[in-house]
C-alpha positions in Angstrom: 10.6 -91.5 29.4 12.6 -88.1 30.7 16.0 -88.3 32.3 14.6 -87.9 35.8 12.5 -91.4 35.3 15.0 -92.5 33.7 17.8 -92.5 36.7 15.0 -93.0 39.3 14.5 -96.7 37.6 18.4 -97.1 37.5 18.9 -96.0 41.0 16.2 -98.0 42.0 18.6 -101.4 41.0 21.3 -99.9 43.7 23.7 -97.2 44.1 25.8 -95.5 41.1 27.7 -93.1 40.3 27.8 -89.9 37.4 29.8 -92.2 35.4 28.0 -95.5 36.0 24.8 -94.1 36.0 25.8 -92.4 32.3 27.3 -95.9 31.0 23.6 -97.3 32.1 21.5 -94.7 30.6 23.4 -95.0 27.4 23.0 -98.6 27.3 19.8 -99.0 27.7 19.1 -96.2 25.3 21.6 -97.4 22.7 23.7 -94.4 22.9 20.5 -92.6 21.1 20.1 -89.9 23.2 23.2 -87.9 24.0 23.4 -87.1 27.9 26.7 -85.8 29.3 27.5 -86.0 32.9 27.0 -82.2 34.0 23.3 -83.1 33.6 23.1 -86.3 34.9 24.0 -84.4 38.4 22.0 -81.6 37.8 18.7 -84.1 37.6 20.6 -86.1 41.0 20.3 -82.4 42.9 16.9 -82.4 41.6 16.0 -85.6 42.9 18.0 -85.3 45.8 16.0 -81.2 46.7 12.8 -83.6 46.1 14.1 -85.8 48.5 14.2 -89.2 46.0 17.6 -89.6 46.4 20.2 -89.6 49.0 23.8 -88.7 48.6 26.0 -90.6 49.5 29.0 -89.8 52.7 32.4 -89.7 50.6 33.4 -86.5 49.0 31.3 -86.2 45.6 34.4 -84.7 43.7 36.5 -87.8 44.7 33.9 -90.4 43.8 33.7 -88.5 40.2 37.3 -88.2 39.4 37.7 -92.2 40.4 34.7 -93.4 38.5 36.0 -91.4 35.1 39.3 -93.4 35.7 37.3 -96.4 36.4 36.5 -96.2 32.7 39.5 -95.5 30.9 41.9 -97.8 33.2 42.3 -101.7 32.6 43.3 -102.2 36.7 42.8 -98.9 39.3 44.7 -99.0 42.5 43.8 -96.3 45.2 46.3 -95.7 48.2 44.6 -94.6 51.0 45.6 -92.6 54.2 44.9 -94.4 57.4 42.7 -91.9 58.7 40.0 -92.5 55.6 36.5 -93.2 56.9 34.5 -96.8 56.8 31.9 -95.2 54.5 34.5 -93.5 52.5 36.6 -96.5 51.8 33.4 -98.5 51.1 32.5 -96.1 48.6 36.3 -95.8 47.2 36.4 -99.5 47.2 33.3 -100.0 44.9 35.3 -98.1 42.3 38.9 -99.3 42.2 40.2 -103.0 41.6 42.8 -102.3 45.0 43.4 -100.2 47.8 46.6 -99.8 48.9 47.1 -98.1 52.8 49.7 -95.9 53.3 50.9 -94.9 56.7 51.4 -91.3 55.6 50.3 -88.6 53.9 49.7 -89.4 50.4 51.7 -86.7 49.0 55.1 -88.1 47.6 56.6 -91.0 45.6 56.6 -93.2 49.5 52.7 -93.5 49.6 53.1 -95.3 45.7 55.9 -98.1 46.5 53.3 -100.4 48.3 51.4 -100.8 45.1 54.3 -100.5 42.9 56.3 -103.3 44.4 53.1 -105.6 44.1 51.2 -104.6 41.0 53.2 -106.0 37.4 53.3 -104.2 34.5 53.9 -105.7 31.2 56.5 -103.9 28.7 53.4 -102.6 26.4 51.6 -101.3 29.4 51.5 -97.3 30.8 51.2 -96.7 34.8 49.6 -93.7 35.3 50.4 -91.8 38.7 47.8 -89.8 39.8 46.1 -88.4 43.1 43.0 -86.6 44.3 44.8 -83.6 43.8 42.9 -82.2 40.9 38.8 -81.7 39.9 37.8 -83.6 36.6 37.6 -84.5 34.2 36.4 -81.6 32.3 35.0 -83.2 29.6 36.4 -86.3 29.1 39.9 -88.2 29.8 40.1 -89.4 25.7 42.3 -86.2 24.7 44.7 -86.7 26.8 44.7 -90.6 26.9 45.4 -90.6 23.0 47.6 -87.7 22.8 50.7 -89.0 19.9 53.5 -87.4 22.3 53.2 -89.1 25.0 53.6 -92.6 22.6 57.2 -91.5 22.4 57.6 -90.6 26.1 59.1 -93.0 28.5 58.0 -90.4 31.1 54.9 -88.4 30.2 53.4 -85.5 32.8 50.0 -83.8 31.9 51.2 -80.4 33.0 55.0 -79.8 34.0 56.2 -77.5 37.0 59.3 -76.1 36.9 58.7 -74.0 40.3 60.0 -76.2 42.8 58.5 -73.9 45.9 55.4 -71.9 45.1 55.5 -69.1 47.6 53.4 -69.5 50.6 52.7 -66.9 53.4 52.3 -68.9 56.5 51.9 -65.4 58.4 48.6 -65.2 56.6 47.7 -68.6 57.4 48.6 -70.3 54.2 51.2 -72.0 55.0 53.2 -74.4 52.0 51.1 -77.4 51.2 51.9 -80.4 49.4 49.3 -82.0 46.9 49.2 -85.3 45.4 50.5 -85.8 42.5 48.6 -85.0 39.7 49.1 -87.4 36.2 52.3 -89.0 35.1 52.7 -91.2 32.5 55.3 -94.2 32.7 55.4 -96.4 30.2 55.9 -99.8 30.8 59.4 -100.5 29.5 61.3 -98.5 31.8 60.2 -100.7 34.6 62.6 -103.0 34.0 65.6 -100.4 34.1 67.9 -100.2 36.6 66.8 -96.4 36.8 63.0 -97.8 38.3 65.0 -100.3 40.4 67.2 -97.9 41.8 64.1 -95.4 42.3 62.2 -97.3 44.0 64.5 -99.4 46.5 64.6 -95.9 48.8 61.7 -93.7 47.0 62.9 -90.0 48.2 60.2 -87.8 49.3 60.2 -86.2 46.1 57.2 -84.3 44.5 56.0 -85.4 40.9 58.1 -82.9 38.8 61.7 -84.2 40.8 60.2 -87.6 40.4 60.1 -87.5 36.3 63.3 -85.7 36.2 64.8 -88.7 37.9 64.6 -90.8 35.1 65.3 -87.9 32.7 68.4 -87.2 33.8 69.1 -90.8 33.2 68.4 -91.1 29.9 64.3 -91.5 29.7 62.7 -89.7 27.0 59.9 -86.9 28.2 57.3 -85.3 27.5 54.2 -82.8 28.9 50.6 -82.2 27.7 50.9 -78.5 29.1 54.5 -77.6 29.6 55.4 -75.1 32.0 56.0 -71.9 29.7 52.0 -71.4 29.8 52.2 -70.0 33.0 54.3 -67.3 35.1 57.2 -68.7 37.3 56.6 -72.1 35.7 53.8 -73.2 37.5 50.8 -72.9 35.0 48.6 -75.5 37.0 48.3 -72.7 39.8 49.0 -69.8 38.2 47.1 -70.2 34.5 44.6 -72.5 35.4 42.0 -71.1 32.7 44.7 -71.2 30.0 44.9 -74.2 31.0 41.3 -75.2 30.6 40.7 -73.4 27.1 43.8 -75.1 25.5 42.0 -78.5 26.5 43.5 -79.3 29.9 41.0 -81.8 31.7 42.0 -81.0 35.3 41.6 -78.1 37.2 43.9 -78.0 40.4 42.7 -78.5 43.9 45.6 -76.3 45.1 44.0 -73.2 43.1 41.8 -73.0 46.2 44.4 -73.5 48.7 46.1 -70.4 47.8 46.5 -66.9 49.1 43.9 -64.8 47.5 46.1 -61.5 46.6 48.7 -63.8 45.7 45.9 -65.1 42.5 45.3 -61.1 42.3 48.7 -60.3 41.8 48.7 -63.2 38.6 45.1 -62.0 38.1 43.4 -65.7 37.9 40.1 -65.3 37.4 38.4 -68.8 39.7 34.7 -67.3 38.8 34.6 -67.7 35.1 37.1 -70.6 35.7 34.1 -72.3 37.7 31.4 -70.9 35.2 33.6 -72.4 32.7 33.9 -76.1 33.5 29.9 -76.1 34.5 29.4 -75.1 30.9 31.5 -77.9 30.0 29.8 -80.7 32.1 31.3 -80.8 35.2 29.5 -81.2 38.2 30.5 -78.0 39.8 28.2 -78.6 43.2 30.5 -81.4 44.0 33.4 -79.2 43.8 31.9 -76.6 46.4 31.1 -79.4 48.7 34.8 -80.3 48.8 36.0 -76.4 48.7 34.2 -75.3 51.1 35.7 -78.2 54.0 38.8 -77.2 53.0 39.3 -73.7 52.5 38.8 -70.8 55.1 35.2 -69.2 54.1 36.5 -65.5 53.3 39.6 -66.0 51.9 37.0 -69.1 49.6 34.9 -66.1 48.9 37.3 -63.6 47.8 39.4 -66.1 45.2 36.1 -67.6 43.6 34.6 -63.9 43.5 31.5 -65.0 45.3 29.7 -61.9 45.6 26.8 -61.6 43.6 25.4 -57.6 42.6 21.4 -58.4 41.5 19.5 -56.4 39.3 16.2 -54.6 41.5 14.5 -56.9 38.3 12.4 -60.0 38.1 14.7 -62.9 36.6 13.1 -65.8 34.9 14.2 -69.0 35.9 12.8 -72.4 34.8 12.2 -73.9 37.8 10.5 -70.8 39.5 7.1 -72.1 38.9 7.8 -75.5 39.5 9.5 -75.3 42.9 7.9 -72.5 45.3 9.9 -71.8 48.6 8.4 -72.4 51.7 10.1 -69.4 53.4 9.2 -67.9 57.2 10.8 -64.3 58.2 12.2 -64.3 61.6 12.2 -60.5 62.5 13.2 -59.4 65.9 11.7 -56.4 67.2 13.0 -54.7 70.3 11.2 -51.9 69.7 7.7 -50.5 67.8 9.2 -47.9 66.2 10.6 -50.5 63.0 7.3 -51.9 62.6 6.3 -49.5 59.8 9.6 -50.1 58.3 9.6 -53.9 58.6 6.1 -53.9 57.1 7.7 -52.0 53.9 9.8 -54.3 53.3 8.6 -57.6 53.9 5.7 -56.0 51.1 9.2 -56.8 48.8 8.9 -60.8 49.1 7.4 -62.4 46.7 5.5 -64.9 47.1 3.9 -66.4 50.2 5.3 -66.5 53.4 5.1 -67.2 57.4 5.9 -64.2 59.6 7.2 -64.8 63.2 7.8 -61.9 65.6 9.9 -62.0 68.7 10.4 -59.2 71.2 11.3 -58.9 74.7 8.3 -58.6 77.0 4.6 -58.8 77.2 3.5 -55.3 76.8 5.4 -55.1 73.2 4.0 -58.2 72.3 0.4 -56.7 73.0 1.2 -53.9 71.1 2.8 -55.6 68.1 -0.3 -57.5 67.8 -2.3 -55.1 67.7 -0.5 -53.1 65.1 -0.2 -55.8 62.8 -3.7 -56.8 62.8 -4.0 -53.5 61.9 -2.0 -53.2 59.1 -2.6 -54.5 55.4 -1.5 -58.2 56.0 -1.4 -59.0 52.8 2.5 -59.5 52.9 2.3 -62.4 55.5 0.4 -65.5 55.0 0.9 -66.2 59.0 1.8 -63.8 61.3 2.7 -64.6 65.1 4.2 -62.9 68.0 6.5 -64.2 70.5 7.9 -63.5 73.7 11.9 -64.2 74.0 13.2 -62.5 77.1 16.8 -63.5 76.6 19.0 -61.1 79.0 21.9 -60.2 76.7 21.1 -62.7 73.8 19.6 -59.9 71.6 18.7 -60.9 68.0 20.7 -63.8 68.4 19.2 -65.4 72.1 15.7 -64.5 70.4 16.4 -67.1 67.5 18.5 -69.8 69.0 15.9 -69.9 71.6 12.7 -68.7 71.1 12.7 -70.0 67.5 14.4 -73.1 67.9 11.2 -75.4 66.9 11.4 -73.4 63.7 15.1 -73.7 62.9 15.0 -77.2 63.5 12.2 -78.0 61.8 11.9 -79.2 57.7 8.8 -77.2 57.7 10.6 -74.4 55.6 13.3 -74.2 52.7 14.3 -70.5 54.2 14.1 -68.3 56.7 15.0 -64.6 56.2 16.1 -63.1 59.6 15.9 -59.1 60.1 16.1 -57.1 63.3 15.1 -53.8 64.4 18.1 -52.9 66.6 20.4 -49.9 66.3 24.4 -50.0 66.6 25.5 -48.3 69.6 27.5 -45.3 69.8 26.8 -44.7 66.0 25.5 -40.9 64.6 22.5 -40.7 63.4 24.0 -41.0 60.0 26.1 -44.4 60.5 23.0 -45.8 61.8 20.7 -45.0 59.3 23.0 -46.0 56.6 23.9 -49.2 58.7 20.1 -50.2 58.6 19.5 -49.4 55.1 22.7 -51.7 53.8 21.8 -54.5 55.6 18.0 -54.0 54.5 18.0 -53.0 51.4 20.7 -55.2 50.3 18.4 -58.4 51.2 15.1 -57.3 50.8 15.2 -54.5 48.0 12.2 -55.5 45.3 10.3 -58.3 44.9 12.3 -58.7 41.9 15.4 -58.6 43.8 14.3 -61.1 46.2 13.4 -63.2 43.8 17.0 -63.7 42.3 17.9 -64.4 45.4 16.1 -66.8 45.7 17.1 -68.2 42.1 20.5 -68.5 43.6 19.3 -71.4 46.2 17.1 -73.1 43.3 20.6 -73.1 41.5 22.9 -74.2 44.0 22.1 -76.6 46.1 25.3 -76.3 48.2 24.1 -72.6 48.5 24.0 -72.4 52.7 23.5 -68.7 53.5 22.9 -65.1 51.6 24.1 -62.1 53.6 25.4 -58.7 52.6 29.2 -58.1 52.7 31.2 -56.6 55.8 29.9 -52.7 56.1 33.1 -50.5 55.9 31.3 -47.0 55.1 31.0 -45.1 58.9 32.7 -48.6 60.8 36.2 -50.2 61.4 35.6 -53.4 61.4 37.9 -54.1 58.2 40.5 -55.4 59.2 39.7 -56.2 63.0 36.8 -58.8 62.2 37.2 -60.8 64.9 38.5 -58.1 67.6 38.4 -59.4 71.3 35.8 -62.2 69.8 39.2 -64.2 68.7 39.4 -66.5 71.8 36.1 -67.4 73.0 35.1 -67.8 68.9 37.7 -70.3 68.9 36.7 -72.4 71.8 32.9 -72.2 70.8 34.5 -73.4 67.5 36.7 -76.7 69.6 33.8 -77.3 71.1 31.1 -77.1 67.9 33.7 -79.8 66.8 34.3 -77.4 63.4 37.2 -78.9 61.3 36.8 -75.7 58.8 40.0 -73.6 58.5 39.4 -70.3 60.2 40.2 -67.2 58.4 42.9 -65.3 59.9 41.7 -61.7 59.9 38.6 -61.3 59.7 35.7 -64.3 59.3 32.9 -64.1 56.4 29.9 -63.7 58.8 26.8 -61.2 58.4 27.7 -59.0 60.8 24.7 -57.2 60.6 22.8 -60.1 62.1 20.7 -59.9 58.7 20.9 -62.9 56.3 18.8 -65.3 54.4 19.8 -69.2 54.8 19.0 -73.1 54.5 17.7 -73.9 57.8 19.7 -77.3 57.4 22.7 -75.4 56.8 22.5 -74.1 60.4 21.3 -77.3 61.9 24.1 -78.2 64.0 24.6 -74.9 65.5 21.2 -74.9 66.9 21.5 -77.9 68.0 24.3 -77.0 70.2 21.1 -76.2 72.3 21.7 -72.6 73.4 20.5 -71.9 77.1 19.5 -68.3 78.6 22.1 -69.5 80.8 24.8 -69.2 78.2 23.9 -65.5 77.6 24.1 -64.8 81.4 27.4 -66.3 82.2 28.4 -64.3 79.2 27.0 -61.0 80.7 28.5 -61.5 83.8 31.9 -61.9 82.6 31.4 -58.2 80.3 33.9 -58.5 78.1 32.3 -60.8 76.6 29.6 -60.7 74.3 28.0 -64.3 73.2 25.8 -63.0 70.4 28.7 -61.2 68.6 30.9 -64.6 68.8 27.9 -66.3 67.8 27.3 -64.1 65.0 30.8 -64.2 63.5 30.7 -68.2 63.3 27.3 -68.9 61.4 28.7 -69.1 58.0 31.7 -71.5 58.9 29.1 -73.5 60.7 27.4 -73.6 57.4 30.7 -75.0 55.8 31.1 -77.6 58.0 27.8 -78.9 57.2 28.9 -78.6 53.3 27.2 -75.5 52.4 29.0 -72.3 51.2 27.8 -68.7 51.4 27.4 -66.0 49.2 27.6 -62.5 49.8 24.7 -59.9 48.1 24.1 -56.3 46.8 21.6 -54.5 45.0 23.4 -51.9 42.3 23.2 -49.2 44.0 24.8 -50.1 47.4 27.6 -51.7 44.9 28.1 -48.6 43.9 28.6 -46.4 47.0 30.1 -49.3 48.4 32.9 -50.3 45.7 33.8 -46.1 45.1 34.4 -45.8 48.8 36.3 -48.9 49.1 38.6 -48.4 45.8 39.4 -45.1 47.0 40.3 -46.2 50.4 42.6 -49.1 49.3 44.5 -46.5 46.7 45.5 -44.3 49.8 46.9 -47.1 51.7 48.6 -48.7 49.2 50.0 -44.7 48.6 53.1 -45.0 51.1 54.0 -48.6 50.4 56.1 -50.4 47.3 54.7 -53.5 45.2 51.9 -55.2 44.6 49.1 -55.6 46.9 50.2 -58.9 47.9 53.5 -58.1 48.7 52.1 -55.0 50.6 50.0 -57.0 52.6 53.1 -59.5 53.2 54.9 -56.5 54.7 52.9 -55.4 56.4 52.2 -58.6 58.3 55.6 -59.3 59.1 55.9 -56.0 60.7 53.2 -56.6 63.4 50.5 -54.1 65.2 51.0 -50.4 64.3 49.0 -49.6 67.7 49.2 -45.9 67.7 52.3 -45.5 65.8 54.4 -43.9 68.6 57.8 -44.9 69.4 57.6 -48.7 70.9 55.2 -49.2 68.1 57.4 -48.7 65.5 60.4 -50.0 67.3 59.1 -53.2 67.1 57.7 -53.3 64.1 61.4 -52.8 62.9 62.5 -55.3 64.8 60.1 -57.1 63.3 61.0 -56.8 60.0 64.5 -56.6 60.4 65.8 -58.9 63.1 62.7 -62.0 63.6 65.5 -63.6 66.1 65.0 -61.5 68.6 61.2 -60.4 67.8 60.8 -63.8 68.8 62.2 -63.6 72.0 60.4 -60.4 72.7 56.8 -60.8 71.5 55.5 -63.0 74.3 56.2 -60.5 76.5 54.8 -57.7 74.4 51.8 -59.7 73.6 51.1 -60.1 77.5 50.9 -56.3 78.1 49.0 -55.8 74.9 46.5 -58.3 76.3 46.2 -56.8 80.1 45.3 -53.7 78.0 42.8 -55.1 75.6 41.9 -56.4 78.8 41.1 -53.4 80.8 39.7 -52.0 77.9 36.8 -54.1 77.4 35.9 -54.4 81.3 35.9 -50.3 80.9 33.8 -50.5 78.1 31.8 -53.4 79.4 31.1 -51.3 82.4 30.2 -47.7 80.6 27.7 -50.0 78.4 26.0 -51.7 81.3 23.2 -49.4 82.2 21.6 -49.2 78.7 18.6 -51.5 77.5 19.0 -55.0 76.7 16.1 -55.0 74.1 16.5 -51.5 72.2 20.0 -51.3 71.8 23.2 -53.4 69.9 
């Protein structure tokens, strides 16, 4: 019998877990046929792709982390926030012998002294303090369970911090977040100290390194697993976590991925090989993603795990290739007949089969379209239609969230591949050529190209969407991301009920309006049922534009739902694109001191540049120099800088008016 039958006829008794469904397998099997729990939930995504399975609704890291203690602890209690889910707690309560509430958060020594004042521990027993604070175990929890130093140790803490207050930069929007703790060690003997007593009468709102030294400085003997010298500043946890990992640690820190990515530059931790690292090992990376991606802004989660992915123009093999075929349909909007040809030559780079839907904007085009593709060699499409989507300032955009709606909504496809045939405005001929070609070329380059693309969803399950990165050769968008979009993105964001942190400068969205994606993953967006109304009341107020707001929120839409995104490029537009860029950041970096993070940091602080005359820099040294009275000041400032932004887009809103809905961006 394979694996897969194997956890189909477990399942099929009730629900499990990784670890409960391993303890199973290996029982009935008589430990005979080694299975480690990195497969077990590779086969469970399997299943779950096939539709066999369902996943259950409390986070998949948590439920692993708490059934691995479940196995090594004699009595688990769980303290819970108040604001923990009925499904969540159902599912936390299957796997602990207690839960504990806690009116707070569950950060410091307070949200223990419920459980502590009512559980007993004998003088041969070891509590073990711990939180959801960390992804594991890597391997298994034996190492560190049997380790001979922490026999000795009245106090005992898997990896010791001597950096009481890890930078944060809460002008970047990471602001200074405290974790649960991660694993101490008391043994059971000191509980009946008048150190524990004391402790505990008024617990402090201490973290876990403040809370060991309490008893140390009162004469408890101590010990680490992974003392603080492994890392810079004393805080190898965040700032070492792969030397961590190789020298055997099983944890790896949720607050790795809380962090400020040129602050993990500037320490030059590595979270891709980190990742590729513990999936080697057995853990269950999907279910870290799933968690990640809820928690972490998507950009700034894309830049610190190194999520872009440069494919070879190549066919890869991959095993399940011929086992799983996509059912894919190419949405292609086409507001004029001069991108025919060109769409034809590259939808002749899918492999495979696929459905073809058309959309333009009125009647006659539609005529003509059809007629040009019955003409052509249709060997590309299995299906081909045409539809009319007269969407008054929707673009792209109105034409899929309304014309294709059925399509997005339906489970008839794994993908759909959306292209356009629109042209940036006010762009030279050479910006816009090169525009169409990145966007193009970097999803659609070979059939072999395509193809490892679309290994990437077979692999990752939690994949959501595929687009190219931001363009920066011939545009300024770096930098300025969301522009005027800020407000109205925000609200659409309120009202989409998003809970994702937003990224501060600039969101990871395909701003091309080009990308390849889970229609699930996109589900509750177009669901928001998008009227031509919408698009209307968005023209009329000019300054406006829905489709760009719309665009810019796709990916953290994605999130929400529990799918991350990954960005794509062929080699050569990584190499025009990564020369440019390198060379660009060198010269700004050229006039100011430190590392890129501090930089960055400085920058910040001082504010807006505008156009460098004197207010500007006035207040940028207020800024920087005197924050007291920037703070006074910048409401002000920010008003008139507003009224201006203001003007400027009803200007531009009004120069733009005249030109074609359909043909132009």
């Amino acid at each position: 019998m394979s694996v897969r039958q194997s956890l189909l006829a477990i399942l099929d008794q009730g629900p499990c877990y990784g670890y409960q469904l391993r303890a199973e397998f290996d029982r009935r099997t008589g430990s005979t046929w080694p299975l480690n729990v990195g497969q077990i939930y590779n086969t469970l995504e399997r299943l779950e792709r096939d539709g066999l399975v369902e996943r259950g609704d409390a986070d998949g890291a948590t439920r692993h982390q708490l059934a691995a203690l479940r196995d090594v602890a004699d009595r688990l209690v769980v303290v819970v926030e108040p604001n923990l889910g009925i499904e969540d707690r159902a599912a936390v309560a299957l796997l602990c012998d207690r839960i504990v509430d806690h009116d707070g958060p569950a950060v410091d020594a307070r949200a223990y002294r419920e459980a502590v004042r009512t559980e007993r521990a004998g003088a041969g027993d070891e509590i073990v303090f711990t939180g959801n604070s960390w992804f594991g175990p890597i391997g298994t929890l034996d190492d560190v369970l049997e380790q001979p130093a922490m026999a000795d140790a009245g106090v005992w803490r898997l990896i010791e911090t001597t950096d009481r207050h890890p930078e944060s930069f809460p002008l970047e929007g990471f602001p200074e977040v405290r974790a649960p703790w991660t694993w101490t060690v008391v043994r059971g003997a000191l509980v009946d100290t008048s150190p524990w007593r004391e402790y505990w009468a008024a617990p402090p709102a201490h973290s876990e390194d403040e809370f060991a030294e309490h008893f140390l400085a009162r004469g408890a003997r101590g010990g680490a697993g992974f003392p603080a010298t492994l890392g810079p500043r004393g805080n190898p946890g965040l700032l070492a976590p792969g030397i961590l990992i190789q020298a055997g640690c099983p944890v790896l820190l949720r607050s790795v991925f809380a962090q400020y990515p040129p602050l993990l530059d500037r320490f030059a931790v590595l979270v891709r090989p980190i990742i590729a690292e513990i999936e080697r090992r057995g853990y269950p990376v999907a279910e870290l993603w799933r968690s990640v991606v809820r928690t972490t802004a998507p950009a700034a989660l894309n830049a610190l795990a190194g999520m872009l992915e440069v494919l070879p123009d190549a066919a890869s093999v991959d095993e399940d290739a011929t086992l799983t075929p996509l059912r894919v349909c190419v949405i292609a909007h086409i507001p004029h007949l001069d991108f025919v040809d060109e769409l034809a030559e590259h939808l002749r780079q899918i492999p495979g089969e696929f459905d073809l839907v058309v959309t333009t904007t009125d009647g006659r085009k539609a005529t003509k379209l059809r007629a040009r593709l019955r003409k052509s060699n249709r060997e590309w499409a299995r299906r081909a239609v045409v539809r009319v989507t007269w969407v008054p300032g929707g673009r792209d955009m109105g034409a899929m969230l309304i014309g294709c709606k059925d399509i997005m909504l339906s489970d008839a496809y794994d993908l759909v591949i959306r292209i356009h045939g629109r042209d940036p405005r006010r762009k030279t001929l050479n910006v816009r050529e090169y525009s169409r070609r990145y966007q193009l070329e970097n999803l659609l380059s070979s059939p072999g190209y395509v193809q490892g693309i679309y290994d990437l969803f077979r692999r990752e399950p939690g994949l959501g969407m595929v687009f190219p990165p931001m363009v920066h050769i011939g545009y300024g968008t770096m930098g300025r991301g969301w522009g005027t979009y800020r407000e109205p993105a925000e609200q659409l964001i309120e009202e989409l009920g998003i809970k994702v942190p937003r990224d501060e400068v600039s969101p990871l969205a395909p701003f091309g309006g080009m990308w390849i994606a889970r229609p699930e993953a996109l589900r509750a967006f177009v669901e928001r049922g998008w009227t031509v109304s919408d698009y209307h009341r968005a023209r009329r107020a000019r300054w406006i534009e829905l489709t760009r707001v719309q665009e810019r929120l796709l990916a953290i839409t994605a999130a929400e739902a529990g799918y991350h995104s990954r960005t794509v490029l062929n080699r050569e537009h990584a190499q025009i694109a990564y020369t440019a860029l390198e060379y660009k950041a060198d010269e700004m970096s050229s006039t100011t001191r430190g590392y890129p993070v501090e930089q960055i940091h400085l920058m910040r602080r001082a504010g807006w540049t505008g156009y460098g005359g004197i207010v500007a820099l006035a207040r940028m040294y207020v800024n920087v120099n005197h924050p007291r009275v920037a703070a006074l000041t910048q409401p002000l400032y920010r008003g008139m800088r507003n009224a201006g932004l203001f003007t400027r887009r009803v200007l531009a809103a009004a120069r733009n008016e005249h030109q074609d809905d359909g043909s132009q961006s």
